[in-house]
mmJSON file of the N, C-alpha and C atoms, coordinates in Angstrom:
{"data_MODEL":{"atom_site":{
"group_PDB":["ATOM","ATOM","ATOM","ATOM","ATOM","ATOM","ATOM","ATOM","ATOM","ATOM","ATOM","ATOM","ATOM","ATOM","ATOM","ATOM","ATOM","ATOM","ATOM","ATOM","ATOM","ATOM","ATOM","ATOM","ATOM","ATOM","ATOM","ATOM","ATOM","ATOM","ATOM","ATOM","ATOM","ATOM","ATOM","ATOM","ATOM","ATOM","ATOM","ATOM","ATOM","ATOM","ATOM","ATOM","ATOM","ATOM","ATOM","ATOM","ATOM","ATOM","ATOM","ATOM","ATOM","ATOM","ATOM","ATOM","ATOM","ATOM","ATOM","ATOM","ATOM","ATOM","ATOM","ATOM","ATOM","ATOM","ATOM","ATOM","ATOM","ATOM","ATOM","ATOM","ATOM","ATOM","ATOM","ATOM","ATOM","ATOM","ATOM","ATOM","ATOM","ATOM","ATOM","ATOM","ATOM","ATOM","ATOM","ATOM","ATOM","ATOM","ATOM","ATOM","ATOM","ATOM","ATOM","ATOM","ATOM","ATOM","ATOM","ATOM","ATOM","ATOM","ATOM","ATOM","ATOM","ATOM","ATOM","ATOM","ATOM","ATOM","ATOM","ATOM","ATOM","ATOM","ATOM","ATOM","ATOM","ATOM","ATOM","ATOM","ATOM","ATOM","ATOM","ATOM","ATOM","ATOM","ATOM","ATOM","ATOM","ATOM","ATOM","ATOM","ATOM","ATOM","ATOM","ATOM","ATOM","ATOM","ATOM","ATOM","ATOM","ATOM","ATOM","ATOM","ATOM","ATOM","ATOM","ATOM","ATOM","ATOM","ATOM","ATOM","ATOM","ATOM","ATOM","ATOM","ATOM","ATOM","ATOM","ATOM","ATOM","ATOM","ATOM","ATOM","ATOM","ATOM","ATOM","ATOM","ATOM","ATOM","ATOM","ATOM","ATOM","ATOM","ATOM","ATOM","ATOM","ATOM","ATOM","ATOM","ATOM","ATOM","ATOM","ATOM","ATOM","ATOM","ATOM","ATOM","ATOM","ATOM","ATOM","ATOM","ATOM","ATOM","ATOM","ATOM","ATOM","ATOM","ATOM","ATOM","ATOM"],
"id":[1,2,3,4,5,6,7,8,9,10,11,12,13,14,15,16,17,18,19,20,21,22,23,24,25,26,27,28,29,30,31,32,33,34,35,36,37,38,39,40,41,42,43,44,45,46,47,48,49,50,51,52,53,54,55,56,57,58,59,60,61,62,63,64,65,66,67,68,69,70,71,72,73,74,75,76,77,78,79,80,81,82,83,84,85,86,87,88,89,90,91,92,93,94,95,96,97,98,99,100,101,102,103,104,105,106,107,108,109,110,111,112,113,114,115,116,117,118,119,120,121,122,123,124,125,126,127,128,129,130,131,132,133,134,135,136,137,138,139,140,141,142,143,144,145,146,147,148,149,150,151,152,153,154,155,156,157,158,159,160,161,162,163,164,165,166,167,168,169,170,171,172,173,174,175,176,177,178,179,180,181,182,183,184,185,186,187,188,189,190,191,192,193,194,195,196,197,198,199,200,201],
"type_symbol":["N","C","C","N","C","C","N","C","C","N","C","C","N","C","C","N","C","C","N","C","C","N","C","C","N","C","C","N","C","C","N","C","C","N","C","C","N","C","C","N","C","C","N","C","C","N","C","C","N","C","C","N","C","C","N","C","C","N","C","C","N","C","C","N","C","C","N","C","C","N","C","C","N","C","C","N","C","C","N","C","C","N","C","C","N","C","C","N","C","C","N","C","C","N","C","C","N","C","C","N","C","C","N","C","C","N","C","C","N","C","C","N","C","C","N","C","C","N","C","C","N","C","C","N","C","C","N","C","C","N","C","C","N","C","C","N","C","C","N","C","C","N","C","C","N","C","C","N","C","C","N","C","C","N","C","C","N","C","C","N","C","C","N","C","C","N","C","C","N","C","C","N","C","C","N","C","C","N","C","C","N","C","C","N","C","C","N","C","C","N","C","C","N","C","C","N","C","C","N","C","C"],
"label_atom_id":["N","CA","C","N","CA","C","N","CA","C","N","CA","C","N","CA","C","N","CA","C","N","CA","C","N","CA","C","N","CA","C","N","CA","C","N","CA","C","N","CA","C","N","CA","C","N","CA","C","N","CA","C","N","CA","C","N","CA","C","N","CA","C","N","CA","C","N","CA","C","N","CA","C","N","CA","C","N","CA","C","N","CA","C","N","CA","C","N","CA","C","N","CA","C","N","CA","C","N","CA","C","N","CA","C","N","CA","C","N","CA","C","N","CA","C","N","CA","C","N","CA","C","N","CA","C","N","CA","C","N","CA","C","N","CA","C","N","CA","C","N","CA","C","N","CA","C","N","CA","C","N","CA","C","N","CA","C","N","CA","C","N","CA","C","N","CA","C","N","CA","C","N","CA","C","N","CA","C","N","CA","C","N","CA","C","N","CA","C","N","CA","C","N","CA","C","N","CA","C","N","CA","C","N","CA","C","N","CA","C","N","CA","C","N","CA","C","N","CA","C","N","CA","C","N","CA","C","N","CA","C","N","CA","C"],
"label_alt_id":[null,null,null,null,null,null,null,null,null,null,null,null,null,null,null,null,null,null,null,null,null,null,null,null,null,null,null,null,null,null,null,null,null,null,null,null,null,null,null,null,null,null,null,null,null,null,null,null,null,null,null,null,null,null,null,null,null,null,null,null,null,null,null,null,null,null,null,null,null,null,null,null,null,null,null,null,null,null,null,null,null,null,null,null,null,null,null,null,null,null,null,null,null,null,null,null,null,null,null,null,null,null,null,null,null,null,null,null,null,null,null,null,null,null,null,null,null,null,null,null,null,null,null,null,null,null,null,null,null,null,null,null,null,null,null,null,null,null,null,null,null,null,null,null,null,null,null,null,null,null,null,null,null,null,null,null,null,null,null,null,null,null,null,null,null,null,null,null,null,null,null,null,null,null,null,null,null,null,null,null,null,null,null,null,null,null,null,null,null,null,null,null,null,null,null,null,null,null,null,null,null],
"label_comp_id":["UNK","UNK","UNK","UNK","UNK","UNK","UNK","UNK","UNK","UNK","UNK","UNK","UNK","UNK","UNK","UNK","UNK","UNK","UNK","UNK","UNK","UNK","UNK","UNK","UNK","UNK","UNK","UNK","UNK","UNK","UNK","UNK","UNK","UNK","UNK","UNK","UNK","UNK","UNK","UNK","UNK","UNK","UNK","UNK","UNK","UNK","UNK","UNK","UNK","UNK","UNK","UNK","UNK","UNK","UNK","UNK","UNK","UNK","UNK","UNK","UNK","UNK","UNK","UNK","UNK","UNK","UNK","UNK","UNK","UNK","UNK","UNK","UNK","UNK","UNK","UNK","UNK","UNK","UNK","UNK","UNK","UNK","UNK","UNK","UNK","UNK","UNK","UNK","UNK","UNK","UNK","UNK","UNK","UNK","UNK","UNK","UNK","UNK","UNK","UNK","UNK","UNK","UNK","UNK","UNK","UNK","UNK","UNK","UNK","UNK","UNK","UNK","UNK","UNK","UNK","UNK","UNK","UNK","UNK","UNK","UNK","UNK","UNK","UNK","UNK","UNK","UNK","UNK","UNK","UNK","UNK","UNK","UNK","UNK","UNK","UNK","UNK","UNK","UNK","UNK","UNK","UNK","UNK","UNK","UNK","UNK","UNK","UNK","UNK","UNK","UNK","UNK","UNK","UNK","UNK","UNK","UNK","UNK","UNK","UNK","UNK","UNK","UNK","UNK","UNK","UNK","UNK","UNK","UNK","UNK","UNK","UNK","UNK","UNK","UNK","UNK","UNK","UNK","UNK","UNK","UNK","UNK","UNK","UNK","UNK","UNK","UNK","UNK","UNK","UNK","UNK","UNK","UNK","UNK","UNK","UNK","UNK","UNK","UNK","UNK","UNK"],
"label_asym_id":["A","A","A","A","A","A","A","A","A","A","A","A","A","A","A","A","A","A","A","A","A","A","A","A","A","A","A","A","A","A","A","A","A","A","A","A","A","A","A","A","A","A","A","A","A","A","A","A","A","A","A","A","A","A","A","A","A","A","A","A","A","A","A","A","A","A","A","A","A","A","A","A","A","A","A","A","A","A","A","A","A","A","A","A","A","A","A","A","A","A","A","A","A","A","A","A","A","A","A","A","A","A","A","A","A","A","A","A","A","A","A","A","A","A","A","A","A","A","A","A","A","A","A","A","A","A","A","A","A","A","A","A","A","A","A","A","A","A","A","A","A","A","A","A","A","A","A","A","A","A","A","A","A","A","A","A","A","A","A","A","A","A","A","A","A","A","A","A","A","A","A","A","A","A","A","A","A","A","A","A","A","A","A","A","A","A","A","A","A","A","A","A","A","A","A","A","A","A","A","A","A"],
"label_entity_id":["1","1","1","1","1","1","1","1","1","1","1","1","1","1","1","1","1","1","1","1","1","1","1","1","1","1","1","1","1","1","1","1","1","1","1","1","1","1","1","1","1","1","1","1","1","1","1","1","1","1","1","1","1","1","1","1","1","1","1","1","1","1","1","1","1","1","1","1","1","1","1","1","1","1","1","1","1","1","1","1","1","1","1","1","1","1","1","1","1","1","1","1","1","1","1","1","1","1","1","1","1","1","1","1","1","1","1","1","1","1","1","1","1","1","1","1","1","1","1","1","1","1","1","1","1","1","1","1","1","1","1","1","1","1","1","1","1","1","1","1","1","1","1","1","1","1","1","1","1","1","1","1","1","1","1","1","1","1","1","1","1","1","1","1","1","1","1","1","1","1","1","1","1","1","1","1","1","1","1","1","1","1","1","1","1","1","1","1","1","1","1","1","1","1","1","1","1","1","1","1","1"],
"label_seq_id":[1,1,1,2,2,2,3,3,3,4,4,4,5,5,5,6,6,6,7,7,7,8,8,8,9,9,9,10,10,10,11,11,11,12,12,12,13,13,13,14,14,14,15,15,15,16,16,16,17,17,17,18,18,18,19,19,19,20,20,20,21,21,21,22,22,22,23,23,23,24,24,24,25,25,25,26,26,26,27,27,27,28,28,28,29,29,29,30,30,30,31,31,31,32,32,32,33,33,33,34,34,34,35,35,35,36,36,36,37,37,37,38,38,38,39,39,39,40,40,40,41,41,41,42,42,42,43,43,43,44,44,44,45,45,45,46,46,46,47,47,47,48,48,48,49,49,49,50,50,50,51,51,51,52,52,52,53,53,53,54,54,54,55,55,55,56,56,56,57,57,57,58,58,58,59,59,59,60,60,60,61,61,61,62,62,62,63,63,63,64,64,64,65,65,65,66,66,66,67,67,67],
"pdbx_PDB_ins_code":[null,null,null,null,null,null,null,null,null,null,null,null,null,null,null,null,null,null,null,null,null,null,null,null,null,null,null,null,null,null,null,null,null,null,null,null,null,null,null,null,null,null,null,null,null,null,null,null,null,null,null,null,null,null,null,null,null,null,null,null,null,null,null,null,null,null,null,null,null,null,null,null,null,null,null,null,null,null,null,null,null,null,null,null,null,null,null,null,null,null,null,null,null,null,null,null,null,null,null,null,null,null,null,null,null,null,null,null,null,null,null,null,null,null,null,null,null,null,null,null,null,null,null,null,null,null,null,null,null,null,null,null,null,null,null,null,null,null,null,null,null,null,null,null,null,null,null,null,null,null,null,null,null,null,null,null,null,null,null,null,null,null,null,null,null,null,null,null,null,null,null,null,null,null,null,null,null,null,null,null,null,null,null,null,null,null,null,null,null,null,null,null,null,null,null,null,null,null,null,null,null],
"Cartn_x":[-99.203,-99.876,-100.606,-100.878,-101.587,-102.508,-103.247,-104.366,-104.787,-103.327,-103.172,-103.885,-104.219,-104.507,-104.509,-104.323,-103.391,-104.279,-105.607,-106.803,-106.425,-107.218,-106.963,-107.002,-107.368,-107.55,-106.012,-105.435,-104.342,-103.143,-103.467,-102.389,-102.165,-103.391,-103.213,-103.134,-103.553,-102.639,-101.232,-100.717,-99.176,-98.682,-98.854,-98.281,-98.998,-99.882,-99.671,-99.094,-98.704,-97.937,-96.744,-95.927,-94.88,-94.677,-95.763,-95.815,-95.611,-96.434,-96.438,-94.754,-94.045,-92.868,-91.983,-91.908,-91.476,-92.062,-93.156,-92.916,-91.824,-92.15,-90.996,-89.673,-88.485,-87.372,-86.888,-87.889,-87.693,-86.344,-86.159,-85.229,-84.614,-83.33,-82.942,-83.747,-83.936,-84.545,-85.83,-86.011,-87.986,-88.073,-86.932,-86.934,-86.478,-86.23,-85.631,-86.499,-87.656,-89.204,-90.054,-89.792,-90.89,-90.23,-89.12,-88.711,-89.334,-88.97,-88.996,-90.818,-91.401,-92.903,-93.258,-92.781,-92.993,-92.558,-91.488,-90.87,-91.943,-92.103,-92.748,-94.365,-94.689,-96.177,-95.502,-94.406,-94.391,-93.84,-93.522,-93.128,-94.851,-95.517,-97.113,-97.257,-97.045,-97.984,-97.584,-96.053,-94.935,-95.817,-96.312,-96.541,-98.176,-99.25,-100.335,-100.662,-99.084,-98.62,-99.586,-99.707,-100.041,-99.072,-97.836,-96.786,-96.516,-96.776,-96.498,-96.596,-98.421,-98.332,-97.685,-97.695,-96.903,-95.646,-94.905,-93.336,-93.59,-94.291,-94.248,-94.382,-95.111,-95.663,-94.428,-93.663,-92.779,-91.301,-91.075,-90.367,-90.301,-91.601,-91.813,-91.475,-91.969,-92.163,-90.433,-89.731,-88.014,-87.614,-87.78,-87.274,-85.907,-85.497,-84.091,-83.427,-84.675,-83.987,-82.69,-81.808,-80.475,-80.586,-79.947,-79.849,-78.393],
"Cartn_y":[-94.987,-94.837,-96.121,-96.96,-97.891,-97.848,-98.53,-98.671,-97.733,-96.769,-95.65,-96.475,-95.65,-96.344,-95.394,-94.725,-94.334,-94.167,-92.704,-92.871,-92.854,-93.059,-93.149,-91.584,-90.811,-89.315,-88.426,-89.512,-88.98,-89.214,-90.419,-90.874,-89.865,-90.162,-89.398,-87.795,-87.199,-85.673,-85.764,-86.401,-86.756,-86.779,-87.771,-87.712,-86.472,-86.266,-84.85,-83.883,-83.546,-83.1,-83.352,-84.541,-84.769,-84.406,-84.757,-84.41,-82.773,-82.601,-81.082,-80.244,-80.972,-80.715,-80.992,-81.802,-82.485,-82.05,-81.121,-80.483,-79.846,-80.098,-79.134,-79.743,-78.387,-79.371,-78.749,-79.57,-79.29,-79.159,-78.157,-77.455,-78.666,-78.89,-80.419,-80.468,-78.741,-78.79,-79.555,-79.189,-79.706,-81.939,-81.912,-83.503,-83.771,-83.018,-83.653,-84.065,-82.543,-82.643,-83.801,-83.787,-84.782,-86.071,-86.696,-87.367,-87.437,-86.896,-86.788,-87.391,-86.269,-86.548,-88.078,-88.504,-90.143,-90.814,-91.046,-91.919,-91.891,-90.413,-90.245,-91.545,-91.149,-91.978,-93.663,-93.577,-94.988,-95.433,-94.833,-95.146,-95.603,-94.608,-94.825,-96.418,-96.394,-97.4,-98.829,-98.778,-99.614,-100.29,-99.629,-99.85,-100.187,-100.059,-100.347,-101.67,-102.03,-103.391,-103.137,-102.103,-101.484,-101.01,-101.922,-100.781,-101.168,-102.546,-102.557,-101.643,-101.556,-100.825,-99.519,-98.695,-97.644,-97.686,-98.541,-98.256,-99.021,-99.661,-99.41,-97.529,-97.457,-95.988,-95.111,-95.318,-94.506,-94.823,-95.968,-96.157,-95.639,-95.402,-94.559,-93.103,-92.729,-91.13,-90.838,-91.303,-90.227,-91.82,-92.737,-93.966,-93.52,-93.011,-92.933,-92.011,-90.643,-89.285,-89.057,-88.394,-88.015,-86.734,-86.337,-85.072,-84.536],
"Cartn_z":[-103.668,-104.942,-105.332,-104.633,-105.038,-104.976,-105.966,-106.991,-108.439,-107.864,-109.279,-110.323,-111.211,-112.998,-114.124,-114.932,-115.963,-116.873,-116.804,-117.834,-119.382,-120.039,-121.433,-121.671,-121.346,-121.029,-121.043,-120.017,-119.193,-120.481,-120.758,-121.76,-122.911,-123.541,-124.737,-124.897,-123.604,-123.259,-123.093,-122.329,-122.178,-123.818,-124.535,-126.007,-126.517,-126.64,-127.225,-126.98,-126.235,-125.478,-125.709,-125.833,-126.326,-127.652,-128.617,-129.844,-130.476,-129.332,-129.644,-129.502,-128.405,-128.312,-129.613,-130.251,-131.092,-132.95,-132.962,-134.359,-134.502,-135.688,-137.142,-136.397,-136.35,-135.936,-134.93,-133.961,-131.523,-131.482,-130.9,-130.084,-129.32,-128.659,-127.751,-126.914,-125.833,-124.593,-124.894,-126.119,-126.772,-126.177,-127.328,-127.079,-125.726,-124.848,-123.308,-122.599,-122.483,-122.432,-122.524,-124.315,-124.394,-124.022,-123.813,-123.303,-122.018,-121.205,-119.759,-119.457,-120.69,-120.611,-120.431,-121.837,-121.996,-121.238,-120.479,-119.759,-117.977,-117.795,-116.876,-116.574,-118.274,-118.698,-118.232,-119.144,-119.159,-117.289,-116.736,-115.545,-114.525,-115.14,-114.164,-115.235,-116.41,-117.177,-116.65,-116.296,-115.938,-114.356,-113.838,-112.326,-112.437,-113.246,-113.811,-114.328,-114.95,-116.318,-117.305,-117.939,-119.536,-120.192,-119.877,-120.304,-122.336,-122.665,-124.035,-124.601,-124.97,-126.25,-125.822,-124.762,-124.556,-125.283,-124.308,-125.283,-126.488,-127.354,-128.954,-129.104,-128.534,-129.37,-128.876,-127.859,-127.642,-128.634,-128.671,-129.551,-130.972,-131.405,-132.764,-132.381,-130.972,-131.559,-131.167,-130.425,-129.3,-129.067,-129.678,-129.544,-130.135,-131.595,-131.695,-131.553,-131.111,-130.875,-130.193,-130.336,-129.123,-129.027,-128.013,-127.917,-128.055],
"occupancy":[1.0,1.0,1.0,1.0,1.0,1.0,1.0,1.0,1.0,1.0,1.0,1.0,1.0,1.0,1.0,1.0,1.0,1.0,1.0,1.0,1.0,1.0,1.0,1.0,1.0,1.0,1.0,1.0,1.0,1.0,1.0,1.0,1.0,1.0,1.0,1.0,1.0,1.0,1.0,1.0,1.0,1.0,1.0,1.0,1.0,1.0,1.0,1.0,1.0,1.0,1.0,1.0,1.0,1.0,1.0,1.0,1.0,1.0,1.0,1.0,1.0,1.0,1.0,1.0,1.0,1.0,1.0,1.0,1.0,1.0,1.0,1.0,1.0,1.0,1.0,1.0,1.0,1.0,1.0,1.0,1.0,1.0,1.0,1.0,1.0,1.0,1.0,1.0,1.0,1.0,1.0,1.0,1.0,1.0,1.0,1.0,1.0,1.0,1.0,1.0,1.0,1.0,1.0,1.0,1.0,1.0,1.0,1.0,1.0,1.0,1.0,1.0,1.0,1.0,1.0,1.0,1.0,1.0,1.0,1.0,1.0,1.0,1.0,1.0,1.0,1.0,1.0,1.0,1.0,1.0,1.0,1.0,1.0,1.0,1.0,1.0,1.0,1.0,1.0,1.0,1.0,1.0,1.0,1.0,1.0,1.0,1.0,1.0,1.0,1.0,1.0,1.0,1.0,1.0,1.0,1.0,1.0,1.0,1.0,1.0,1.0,1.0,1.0,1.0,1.0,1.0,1.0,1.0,1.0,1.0,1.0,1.0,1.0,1.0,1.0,1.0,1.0,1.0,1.0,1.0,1.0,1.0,1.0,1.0,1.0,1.0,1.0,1.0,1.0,1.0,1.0,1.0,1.0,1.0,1.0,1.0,1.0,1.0,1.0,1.0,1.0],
"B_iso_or_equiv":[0.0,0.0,0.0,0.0,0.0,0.0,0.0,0.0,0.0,0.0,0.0,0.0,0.0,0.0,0.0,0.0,0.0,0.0,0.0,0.0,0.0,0.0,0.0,0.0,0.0,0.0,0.0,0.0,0.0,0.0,0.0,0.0,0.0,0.0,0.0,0.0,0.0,0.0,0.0,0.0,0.0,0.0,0.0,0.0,0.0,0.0,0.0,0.0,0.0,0.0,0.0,0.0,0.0,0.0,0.0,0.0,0.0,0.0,0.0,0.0,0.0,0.0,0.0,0.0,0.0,0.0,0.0,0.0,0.0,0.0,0.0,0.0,0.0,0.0,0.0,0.0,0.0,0.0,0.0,0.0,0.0,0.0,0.0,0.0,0.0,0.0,0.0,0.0,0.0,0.0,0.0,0.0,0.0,0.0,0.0,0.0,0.0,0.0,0.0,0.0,0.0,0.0,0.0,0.0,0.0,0.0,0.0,0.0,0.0,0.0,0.0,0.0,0.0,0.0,0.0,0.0,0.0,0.0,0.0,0.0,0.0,0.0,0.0,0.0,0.0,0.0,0.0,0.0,0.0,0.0,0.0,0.0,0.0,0.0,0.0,0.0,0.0,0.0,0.0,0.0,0.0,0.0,0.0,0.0,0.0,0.0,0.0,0.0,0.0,0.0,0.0,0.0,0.0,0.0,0.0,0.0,0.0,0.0,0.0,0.0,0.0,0.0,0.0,0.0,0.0,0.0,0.0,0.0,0.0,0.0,0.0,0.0,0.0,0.0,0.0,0.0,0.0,0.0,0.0,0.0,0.0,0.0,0.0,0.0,0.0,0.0,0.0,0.0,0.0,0.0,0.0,0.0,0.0,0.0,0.0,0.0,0.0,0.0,0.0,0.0,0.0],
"pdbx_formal_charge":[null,null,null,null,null,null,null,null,null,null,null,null,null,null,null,null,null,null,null,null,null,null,null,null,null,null,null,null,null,null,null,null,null,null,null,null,null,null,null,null,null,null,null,null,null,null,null,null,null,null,null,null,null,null,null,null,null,null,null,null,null,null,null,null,null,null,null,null,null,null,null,null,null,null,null,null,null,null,null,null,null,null,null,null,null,null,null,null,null,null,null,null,null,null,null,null,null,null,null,null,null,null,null,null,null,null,null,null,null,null,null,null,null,null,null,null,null,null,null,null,null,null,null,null,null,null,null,null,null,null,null,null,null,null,null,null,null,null,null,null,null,null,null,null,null,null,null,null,null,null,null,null,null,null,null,null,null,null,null,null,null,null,null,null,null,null,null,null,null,null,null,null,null,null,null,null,null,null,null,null,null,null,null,null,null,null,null,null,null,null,null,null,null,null,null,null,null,null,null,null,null],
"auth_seq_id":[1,1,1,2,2,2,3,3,3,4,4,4,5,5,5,6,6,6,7,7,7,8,8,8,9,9,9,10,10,10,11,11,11,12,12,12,13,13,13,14,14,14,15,15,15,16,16,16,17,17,17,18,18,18,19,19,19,20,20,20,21,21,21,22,22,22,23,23,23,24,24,24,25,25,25,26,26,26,27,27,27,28,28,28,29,29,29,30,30,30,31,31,31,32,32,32,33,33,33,34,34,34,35,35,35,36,36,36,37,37,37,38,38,38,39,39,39,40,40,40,41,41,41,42,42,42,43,43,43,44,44,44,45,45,45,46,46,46,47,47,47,48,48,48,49,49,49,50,50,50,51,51,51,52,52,52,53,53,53,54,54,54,55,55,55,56,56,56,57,57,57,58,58,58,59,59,59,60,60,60,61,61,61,62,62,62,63,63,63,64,64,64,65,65,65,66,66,66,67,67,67],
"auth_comp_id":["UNK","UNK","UNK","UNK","UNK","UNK","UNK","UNK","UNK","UNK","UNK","UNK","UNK","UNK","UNK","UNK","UNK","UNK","UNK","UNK","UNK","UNK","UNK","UNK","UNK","UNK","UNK","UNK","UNK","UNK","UNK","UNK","UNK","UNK","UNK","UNK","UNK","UNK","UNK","UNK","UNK","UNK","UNK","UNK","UNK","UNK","UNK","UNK","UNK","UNK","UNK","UNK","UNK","UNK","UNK","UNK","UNK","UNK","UNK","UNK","UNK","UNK","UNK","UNK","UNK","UNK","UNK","UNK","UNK","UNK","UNK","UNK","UNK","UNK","UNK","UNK","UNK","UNK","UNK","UNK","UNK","UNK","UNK","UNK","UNK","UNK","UNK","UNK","UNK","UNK","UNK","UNK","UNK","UNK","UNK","UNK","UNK","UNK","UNK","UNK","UNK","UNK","UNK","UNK","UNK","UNK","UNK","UNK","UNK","UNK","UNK","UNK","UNK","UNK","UNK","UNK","UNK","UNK","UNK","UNK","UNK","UNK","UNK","UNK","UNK","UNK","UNK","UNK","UNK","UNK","UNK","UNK","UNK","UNK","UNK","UNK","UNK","UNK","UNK","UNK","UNK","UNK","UNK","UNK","UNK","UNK","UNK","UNK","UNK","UNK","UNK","UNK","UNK","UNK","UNK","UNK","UNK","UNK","UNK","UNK","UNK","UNK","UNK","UNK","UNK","UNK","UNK","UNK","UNK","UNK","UNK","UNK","UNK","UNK","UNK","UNK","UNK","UNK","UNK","UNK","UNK","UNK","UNK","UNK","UNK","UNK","UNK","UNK","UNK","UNK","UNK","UNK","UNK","UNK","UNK","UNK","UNK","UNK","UNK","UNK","UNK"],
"auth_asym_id":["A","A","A","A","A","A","A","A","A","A","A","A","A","A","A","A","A","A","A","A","A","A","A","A","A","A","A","A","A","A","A","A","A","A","A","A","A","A","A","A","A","A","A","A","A","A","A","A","A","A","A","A","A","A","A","A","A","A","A","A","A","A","A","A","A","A","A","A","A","A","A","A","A","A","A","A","A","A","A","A","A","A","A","A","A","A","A","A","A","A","A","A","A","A","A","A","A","A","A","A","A","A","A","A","A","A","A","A","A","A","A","A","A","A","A","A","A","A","A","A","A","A","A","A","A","A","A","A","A","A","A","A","A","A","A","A","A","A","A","A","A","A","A","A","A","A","A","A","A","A","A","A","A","A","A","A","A","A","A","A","A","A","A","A","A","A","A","A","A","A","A","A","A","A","A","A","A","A","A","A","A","A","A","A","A","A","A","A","A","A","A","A","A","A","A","A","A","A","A","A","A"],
"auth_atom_id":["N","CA","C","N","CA","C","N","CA","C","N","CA","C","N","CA","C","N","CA","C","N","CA","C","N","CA","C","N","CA","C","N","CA","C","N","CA","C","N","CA","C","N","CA","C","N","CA","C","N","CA","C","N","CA","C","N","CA","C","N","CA","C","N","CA","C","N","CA","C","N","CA","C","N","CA","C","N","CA","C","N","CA","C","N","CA","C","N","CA","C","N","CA","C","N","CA","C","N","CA","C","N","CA","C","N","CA","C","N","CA","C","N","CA","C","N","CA","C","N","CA","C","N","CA","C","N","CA","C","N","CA","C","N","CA","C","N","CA","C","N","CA","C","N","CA","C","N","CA","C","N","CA","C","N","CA","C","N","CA","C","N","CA","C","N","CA","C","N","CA","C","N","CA","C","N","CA","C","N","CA","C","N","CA","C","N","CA","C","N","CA","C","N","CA","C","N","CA","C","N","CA","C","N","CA","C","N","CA","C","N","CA","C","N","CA","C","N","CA","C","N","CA","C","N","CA","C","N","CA","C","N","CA","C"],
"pdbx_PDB_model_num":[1,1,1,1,1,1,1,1,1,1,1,1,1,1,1,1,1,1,1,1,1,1,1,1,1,1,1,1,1,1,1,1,1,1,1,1,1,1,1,1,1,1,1,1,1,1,1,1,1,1,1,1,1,1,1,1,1,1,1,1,1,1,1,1,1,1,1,1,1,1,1,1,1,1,1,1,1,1,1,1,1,1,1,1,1,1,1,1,1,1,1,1,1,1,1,1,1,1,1,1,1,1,1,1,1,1,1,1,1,1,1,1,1,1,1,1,1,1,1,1,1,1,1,1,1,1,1,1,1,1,1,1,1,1,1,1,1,1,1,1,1,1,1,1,1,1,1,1,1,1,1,1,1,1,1,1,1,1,1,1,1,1,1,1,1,1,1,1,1,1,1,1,1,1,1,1,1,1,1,1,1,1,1,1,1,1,1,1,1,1,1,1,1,1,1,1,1,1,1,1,1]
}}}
């Protein structure tokens, strides 16, 4: 996978996507999802080194969620 890169495109479908999981009040499976979603992002962003502002923004949206 090298030279992967992580469009701004790509990103902000992924969180919506999470988001979308995460109206009103998500089901667990919902937050596992969008979990899984984000971490996935942040794993490409992680290997890119764009990972800050990612996990800020992840930290807001399933940063304290539990299941």
């Amino acid at each position: 996978m090298l030279g992967h890169t992580v469009s701004l495109a790509e990103t902000r479908s992924t969180v919506r996507d999470a988001l979308e999981l995460l109206k009103g009040d998500p089901k667990p499976e919902n937050v596992v999802e969008a979990r899984n979603l984000l971490e996935s992002l942040i794993d490409d962003l992680t290997y890119t080194g764009t990972i800050t502002e990612v996990e800020q923004l992840n930290q807001r949206l399933v940063g304290g969620a539990t299941v």
